[in-house]
C-alpha positions as CSV (number, residue, x, y, z in Angstrom):
1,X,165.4,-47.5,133.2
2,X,164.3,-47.8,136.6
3,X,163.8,-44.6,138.5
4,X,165.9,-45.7,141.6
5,X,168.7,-46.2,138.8
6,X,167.8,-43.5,136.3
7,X,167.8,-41.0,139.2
8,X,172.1,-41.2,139.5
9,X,172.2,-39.4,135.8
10,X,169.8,-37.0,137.1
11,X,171.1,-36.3,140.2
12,X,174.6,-35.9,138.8
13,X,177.0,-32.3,138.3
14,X,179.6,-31.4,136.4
15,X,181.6,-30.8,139.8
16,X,180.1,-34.0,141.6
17,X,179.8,-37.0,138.8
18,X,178.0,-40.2,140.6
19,X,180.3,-42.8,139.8
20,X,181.9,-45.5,141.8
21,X,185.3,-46.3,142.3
22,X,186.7,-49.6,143.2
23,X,190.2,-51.4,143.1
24,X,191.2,-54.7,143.7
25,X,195.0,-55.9,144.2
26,X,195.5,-59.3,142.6
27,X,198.6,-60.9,143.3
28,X,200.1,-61.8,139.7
29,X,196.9,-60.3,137.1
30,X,198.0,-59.8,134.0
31,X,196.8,-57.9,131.0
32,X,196.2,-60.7,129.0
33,X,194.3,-62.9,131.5
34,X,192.4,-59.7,132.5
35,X,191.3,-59.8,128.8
36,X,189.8,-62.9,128.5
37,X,188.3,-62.4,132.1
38,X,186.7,-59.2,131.0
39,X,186.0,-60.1,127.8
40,X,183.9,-63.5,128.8
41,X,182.3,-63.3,132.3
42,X,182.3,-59.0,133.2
43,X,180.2,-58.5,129.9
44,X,178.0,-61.4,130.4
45,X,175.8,-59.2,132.3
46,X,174.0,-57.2,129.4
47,X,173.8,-54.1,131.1
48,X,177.6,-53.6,131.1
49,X,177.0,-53.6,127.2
50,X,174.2,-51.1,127.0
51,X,175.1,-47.2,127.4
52,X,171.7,-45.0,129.0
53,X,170.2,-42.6,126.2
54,X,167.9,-39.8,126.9
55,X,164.2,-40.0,124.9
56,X,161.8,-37.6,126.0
57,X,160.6,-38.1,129.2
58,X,162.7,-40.9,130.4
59,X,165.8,-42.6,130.3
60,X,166.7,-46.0,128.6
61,X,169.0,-48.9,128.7
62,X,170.2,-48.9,125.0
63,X,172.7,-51.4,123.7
64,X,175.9,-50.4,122.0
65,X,176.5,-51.5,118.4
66,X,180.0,-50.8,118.1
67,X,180.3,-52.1,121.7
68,X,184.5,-54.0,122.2
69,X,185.7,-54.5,125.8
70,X,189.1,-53.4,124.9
71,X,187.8,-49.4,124.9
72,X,186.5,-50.0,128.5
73,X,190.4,-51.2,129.7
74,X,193.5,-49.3,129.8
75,X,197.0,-50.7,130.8
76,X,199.5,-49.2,132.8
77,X,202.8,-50.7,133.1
78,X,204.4,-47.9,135.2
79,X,206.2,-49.7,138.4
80,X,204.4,-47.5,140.9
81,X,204.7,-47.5,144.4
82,X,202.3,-47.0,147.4
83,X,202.5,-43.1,146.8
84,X,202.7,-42.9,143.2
85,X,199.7,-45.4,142.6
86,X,197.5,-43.0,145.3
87,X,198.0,-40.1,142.8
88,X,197.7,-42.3,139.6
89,X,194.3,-43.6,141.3
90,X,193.4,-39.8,141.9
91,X,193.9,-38.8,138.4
92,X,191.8,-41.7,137.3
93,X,189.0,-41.0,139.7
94,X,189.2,-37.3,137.9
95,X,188.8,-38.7,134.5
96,X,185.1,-38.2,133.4
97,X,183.1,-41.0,131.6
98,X,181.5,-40.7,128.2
99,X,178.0,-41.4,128.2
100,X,178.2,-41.8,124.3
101,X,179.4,-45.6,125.3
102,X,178.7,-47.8,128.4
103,X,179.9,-45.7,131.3
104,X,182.4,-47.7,133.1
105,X,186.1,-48.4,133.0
106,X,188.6,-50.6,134.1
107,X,192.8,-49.4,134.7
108,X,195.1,-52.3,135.4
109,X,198.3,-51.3,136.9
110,X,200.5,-54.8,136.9
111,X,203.5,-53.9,137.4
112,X,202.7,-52.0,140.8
113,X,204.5,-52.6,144.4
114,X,202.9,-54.9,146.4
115,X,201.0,-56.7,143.4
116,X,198.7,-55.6,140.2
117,X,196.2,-52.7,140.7
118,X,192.7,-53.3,139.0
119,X,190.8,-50.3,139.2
120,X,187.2,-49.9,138.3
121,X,185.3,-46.4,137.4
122,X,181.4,-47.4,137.1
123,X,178.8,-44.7,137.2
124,X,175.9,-45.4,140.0
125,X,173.0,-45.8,137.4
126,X,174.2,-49.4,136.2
127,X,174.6,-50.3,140.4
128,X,175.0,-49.8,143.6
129,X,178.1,-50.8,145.9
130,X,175.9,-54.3,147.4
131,X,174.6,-55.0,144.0
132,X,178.7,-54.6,142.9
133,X,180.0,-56.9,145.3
134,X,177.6,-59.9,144.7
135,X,178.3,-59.7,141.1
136,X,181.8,-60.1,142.3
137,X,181.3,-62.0,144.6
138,X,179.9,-64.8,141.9
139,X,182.7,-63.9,139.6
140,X,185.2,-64.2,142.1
141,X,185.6,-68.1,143.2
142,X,186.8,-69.2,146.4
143,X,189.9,-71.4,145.0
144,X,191.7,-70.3,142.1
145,X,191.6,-73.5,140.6
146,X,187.4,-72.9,140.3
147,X,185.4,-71.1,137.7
148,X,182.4,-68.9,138.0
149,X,179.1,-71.6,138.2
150,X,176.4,-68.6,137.6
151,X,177.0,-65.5,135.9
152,X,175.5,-63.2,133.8
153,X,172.2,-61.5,133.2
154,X,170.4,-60.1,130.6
155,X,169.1,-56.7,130.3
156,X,165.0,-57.0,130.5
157,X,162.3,-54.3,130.2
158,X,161.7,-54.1,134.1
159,X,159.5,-50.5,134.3
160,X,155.9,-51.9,133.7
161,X,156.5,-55.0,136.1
162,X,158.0,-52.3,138.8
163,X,154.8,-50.0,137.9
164,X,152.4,-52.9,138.3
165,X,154.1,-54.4,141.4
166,X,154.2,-50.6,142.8
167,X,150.6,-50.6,142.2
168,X,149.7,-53.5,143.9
169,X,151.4,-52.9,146.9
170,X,149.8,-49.6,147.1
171,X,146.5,-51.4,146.6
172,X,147.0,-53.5,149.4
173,X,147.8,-50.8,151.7
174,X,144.1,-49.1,151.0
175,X,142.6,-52.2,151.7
176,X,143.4,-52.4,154.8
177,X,141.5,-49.6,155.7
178,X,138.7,-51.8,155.1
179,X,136.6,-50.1,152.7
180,X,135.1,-52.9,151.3
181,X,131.4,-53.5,150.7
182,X,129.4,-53.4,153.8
183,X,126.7,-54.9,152.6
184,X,128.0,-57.7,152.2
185,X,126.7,-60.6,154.1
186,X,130.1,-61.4,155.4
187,X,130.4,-57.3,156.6
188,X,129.3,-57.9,160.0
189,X,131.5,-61.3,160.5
190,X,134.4,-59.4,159.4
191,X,133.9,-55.9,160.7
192,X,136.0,-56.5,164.0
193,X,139.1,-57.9,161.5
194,X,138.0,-54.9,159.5
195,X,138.5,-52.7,162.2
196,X,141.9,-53.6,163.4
197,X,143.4,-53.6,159.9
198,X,142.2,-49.8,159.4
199,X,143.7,-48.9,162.6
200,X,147.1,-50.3,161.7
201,X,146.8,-48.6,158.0
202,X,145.9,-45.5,160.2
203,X,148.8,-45.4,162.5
204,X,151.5,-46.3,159.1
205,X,149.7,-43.1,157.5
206,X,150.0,-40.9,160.7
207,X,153.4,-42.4,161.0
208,X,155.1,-41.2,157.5
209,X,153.3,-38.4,157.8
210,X,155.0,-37.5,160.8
211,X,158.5,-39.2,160.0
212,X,158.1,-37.3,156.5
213,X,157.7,-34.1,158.1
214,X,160.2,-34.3,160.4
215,X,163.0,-35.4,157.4
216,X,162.3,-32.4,155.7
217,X,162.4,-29.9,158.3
218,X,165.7,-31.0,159.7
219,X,168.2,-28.3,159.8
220,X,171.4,-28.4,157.2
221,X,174.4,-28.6,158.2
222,X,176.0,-25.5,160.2
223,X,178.4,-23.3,157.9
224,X,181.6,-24.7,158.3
225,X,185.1,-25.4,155.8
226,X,183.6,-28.2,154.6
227,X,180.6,-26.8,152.6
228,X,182.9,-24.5,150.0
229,X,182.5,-24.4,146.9
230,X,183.5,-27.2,145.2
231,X,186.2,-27.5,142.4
232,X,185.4,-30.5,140.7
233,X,189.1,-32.0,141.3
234,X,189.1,-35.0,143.9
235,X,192.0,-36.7,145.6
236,X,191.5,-40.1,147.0
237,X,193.8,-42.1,149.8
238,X,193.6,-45.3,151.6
239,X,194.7,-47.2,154.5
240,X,196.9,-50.1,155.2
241,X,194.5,-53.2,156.6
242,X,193.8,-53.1,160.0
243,X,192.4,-56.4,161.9
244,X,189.1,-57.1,161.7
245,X,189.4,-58.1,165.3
246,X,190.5,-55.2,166.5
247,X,186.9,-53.4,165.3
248,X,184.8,-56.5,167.0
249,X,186.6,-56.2,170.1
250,X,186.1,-52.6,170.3
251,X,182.1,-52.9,169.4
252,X,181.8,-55.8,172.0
253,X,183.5,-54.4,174.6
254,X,181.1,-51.4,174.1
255,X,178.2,-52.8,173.0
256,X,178.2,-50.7,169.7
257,X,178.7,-51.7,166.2
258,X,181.4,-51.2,163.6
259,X,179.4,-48.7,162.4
260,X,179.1,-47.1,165.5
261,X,182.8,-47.4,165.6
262,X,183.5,-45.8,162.0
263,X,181.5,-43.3,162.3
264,X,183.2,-41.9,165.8
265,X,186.6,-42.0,164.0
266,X,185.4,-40.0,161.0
267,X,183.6,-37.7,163.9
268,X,187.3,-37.2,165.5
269,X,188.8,-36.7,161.9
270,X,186.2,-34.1,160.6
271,X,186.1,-31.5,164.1
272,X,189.7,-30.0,163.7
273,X,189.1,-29.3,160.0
274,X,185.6,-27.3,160.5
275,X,186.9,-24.6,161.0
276,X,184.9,-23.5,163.9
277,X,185.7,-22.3,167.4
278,X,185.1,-24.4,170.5
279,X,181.9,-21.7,171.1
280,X,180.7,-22.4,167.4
281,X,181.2,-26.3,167.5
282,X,178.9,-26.6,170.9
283,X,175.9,-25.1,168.4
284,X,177.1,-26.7,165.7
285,X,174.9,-29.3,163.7
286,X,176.9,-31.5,161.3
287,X,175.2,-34.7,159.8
288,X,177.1,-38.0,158.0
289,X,174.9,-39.1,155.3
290,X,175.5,-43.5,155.3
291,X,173.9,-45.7,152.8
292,X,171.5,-48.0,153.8
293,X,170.0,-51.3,151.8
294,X,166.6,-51.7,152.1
295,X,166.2,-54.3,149.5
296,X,164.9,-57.0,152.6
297,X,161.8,-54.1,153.4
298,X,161.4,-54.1,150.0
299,X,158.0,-55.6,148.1
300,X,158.3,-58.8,145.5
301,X,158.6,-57.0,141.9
302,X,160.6,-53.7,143.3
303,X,162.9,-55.3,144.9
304,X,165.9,-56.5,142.3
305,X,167.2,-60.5,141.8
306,X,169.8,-61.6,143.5
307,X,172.3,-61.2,141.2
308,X,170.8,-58.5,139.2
309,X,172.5,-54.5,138.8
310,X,170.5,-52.2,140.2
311,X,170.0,-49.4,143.2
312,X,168.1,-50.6,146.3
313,X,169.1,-48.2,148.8
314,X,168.4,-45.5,151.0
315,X,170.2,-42.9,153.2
316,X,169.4,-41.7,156.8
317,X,171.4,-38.9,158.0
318,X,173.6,-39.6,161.4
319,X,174.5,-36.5,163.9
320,X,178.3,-36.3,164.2
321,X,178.7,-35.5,167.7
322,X,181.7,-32.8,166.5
323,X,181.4,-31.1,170.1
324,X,182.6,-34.6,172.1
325,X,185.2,-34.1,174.5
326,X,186.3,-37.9,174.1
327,X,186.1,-40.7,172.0
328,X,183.8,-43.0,174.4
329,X,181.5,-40.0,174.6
330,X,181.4,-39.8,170.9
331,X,180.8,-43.0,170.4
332,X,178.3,-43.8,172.8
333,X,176.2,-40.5,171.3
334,X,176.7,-41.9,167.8
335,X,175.4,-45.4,169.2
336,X,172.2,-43.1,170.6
337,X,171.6,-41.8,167.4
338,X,172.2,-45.3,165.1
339,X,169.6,-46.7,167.4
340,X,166.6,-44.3,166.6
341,X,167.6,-44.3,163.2
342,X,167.6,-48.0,163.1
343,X,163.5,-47.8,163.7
344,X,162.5,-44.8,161.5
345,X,161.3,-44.9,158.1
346,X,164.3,-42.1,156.8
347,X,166.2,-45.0,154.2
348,X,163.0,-45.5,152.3
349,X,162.0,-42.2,152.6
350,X,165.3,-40.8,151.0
351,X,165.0,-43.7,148.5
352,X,161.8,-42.2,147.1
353,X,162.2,-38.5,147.2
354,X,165.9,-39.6,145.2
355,X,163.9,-41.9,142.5
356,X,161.8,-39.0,142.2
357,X,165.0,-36.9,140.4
358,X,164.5,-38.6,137.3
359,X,160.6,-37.4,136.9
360,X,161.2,-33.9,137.9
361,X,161.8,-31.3,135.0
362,X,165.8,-30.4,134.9
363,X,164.9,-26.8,137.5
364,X,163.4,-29.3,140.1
365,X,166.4,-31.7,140.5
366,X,168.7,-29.5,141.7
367,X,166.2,-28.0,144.6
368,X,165.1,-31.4,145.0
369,X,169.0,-32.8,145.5
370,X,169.6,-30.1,147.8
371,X,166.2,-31.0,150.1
372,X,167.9,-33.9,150.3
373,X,171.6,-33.8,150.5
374,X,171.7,-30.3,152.4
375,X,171.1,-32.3,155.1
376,X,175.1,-34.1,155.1
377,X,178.4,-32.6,155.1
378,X,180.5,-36.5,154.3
379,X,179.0,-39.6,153.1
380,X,180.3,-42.3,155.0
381,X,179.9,-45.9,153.6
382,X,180.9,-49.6,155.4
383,X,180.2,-52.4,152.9
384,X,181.2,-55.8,153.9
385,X,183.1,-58.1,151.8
386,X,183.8,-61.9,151.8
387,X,185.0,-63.5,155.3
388,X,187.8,-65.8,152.9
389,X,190.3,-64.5,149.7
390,X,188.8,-64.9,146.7
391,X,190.7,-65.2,143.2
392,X,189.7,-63.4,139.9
393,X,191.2,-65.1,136.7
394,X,192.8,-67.6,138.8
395,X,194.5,-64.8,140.9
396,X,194.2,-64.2,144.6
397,X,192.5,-60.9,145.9
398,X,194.6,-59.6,148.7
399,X,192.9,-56.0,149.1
400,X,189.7,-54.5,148.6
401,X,189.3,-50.6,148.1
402,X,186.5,-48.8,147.4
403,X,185.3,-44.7,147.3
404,X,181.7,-43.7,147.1
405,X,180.4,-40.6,145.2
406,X,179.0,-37.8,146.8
407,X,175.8,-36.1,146.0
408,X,174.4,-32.4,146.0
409,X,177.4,-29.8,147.3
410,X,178.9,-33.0,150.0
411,X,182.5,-32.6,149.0
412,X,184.0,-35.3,151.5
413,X,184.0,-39.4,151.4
414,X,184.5,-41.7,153.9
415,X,184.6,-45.6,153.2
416,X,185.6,-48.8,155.1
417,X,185.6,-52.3,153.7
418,X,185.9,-55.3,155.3
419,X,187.8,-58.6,153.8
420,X,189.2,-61.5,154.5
421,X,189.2,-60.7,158.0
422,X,190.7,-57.1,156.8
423,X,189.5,-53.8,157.1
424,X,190.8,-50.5,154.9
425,X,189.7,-47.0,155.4
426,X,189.5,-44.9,152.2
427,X,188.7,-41.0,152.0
428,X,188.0,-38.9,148.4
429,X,187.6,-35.3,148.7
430,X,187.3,-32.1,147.0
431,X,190.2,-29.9,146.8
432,X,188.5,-27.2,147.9
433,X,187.0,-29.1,150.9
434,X,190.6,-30.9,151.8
435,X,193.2,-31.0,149.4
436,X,195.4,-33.3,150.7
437,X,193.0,-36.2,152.7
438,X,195.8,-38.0,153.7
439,X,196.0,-35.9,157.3
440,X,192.5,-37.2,157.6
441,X,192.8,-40.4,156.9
442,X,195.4,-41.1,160.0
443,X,193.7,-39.4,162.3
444,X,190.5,-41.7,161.8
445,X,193.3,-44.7,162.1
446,X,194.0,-43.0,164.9
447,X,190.9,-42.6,166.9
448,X,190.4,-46.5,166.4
449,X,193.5,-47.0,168.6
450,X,192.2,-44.3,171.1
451,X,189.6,-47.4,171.8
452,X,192.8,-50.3,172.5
């Protein structure tokens, strides 16, 4: 295995598992054609039939021999409704994955108001949420009377190309400090070229040096009620769909982004559950960690296919103004902050100290995960989905909902997805962080309207 995916299983607690969470309503799925749809296009990718084994000192991709799809789906025919399927999704987010078989799952619920419930459980070493939605999104046609064209991938050994191309890249970056041969004949021709190309390699090395100093010493996260303890038991809640529109207007009119945007609503959300005193939140320092793909900075070789599982992200850590007195000022701080995060080098830097986890002896992960996640009291995730519905099995996808895992001691996460000119919000949190999320949920619904 990869260490960028290898990393999730060493990364991962008893209390906080790294696994993914996704459901899909589709109008009229049934069991049966979820069958043949699971049993012919999911598993095409080989990965989805291999399980990762432990051998001394690394992990593997390891096929299952007594691999059947119909372990990895479970059928509900309960007719639940909007607030019974919440806590039927909660108890399924709670159910830990054997890692004696390939660690994912799929629940279908089709009997539930407002169309079948597909839910998927898939733990973050096989992939990561963009890798998820473009094997979707080539499963997943744009007419229901089209099949998939391109699917499927097998499961190659990727570690020495990802070594050598590592290597390479490296390679290049030392020589363009020029330390060629200068006794060449060509030395003196070149020496001005020479020049300019070790001042640039300069400034990058003085430049990760500095941004690499200044991402470790960045403070944690002020004491507050949401860095208890945690419990290990998570409820989960969503939204109904709000209007696309209504974001873009609101990051238009502003000049933000819907970024900017979700992350002041989750700012607005999170202050009156801190537990601090107006005094405490003026010093307080509280930090949204937000996924970030970096697989277009990324070299030839490292980067994965298109259409290939895999983890190609990093994380930079966003100050929640938690002291803002209103929701422009929040919003236009948050905008402040996006904006020097947008030019630092904190995703790939967080991307290589976490792909580290996996070649650090078991005592060093858990210092090493706290280094890193310390820094973050939420996780707070926007992935975009299709612009148009798209059908699975022949069946049209009205929702998309997803919930993202939370490393180190974060307890709380935040998640919007966009579709079909749709957007939900969706929260999972530790009890002991927030054991009903549903409070928080509407007041991030409603700081969006605060903007109208």
């Amino acid at each position: 295995m990869l260490p960028s995916d290898s990393a999730w299983l060493a990364l991962e607690r008893p209390e906080n598992p790294m696994t993914i969470t996704i459901m899909l309503r589709v109008d009229g799925l049934t069991a049966a054609r979820f069958r043949d749809f699971l049993s012919v296009y999911w598993i095409a990718w080989e990965r989805f039939r291999c399980r990762p084994v432990w051998k001394a000192p690394a992990w593997y991709w390891q096929v299952d021999p007594t691999f059947t799809a119909a372990r990895h789906l479970d059928v509900a025919l309960d007719r639940f409704d909007r607030h019974q399927l919440q806590d039927w999704v909660s108890c399924r987010l709670n159910e830990p994955l054997p890692l004696y078989r390939p660690a994912w799952k799929f629940w279908l619920a089709p009997n539930a108001e407002g169309g079948a419930a597909l839910l998927l459980r898939l733990h973050h070493c096989y992939a990561d949420g963009l890798s998820l939605l473009g094997i979707f999104d080539k499963l997943c046609p744009v007419s229901p009377r089209q099949y998939p064209a391109i699917y499927g991938a097998p499961e190659l050994p990727q570690l020495g190309r990802w070594a050598d191309s590592a290597q390479r890249w490296f390679g290049s970056l030392v020589a363009q400090l020029g330390l060629g041969n200068t006794s060449s004949p060509d030395f003196a021709a070149g020496a001005g070229a020479s020049q300019g190309l070790a001042g640039k390699a300069v400034h990058s090395g003085t430049r990760l040096v500095h941004e690499l100093s200044e991402f470790l010493v960045e403070p944690q996260d002020s004491a507050s009620d949401l860095k208890r303890p945690l419990l290990g038991r998570r409820n989960c809640r969503w939204s109904d769909p709000v209007s696309l529109d209504d974001f873009r207007t609101i990051a238009r009119a502003t000049n933000t982004t819907i970024n900017d945007v979700l992350l002041a609503c989750v700012a607005a959300a999170i202050r009156p559950r801190l537990g601090l005193t107006p005094g405490q939140l003026d010093d307080a320092v509280m930090h949204a960690a937000v996924p970030v793909d970096i697989r277009a900075h990324m070299p030839e070789g490292i980067k994965p296919e298109d259409g290939e599982p895999g983890n190609c992200f990093g994380t930079v850590f966003v100050p929640l103004p938690v002291d803002g007195a209103s929701a422009l000022e929040r919003l236009f701080r948050i905008k402040h902050e996006t904006r020097k995060l947008k030019k630092s080098w904190q995703p790939g830097i967080a991307w290589g100290l976490t792909a580290c986890a996996s070649l650090l002896p078991e005592a060093g992960r858990r210092p090493l995960a706290d280094l890193v996640f310390r820094k973050a009291s939420a996780v707070v995730s926007n992935v975009p989905g299709t612009p148009e519905t798209r059908y699975l099995a022949g069946c049209a996808i009205t929702e998309q909902m997803f919930w993202v895992p939370q490393a180190g001691d974060i307890g709380l996460g935040v998640s919007i997805v966009s579709y079909a000119g749709q957007v939900q919000f969706g929260v999972v949190a530790d009890e002991a962080v927030m054991p009903d999320p549903q409070d928080f949920l509407s007041d991030c619904v409603q700081e969006l309207q605060q903007f109208s």
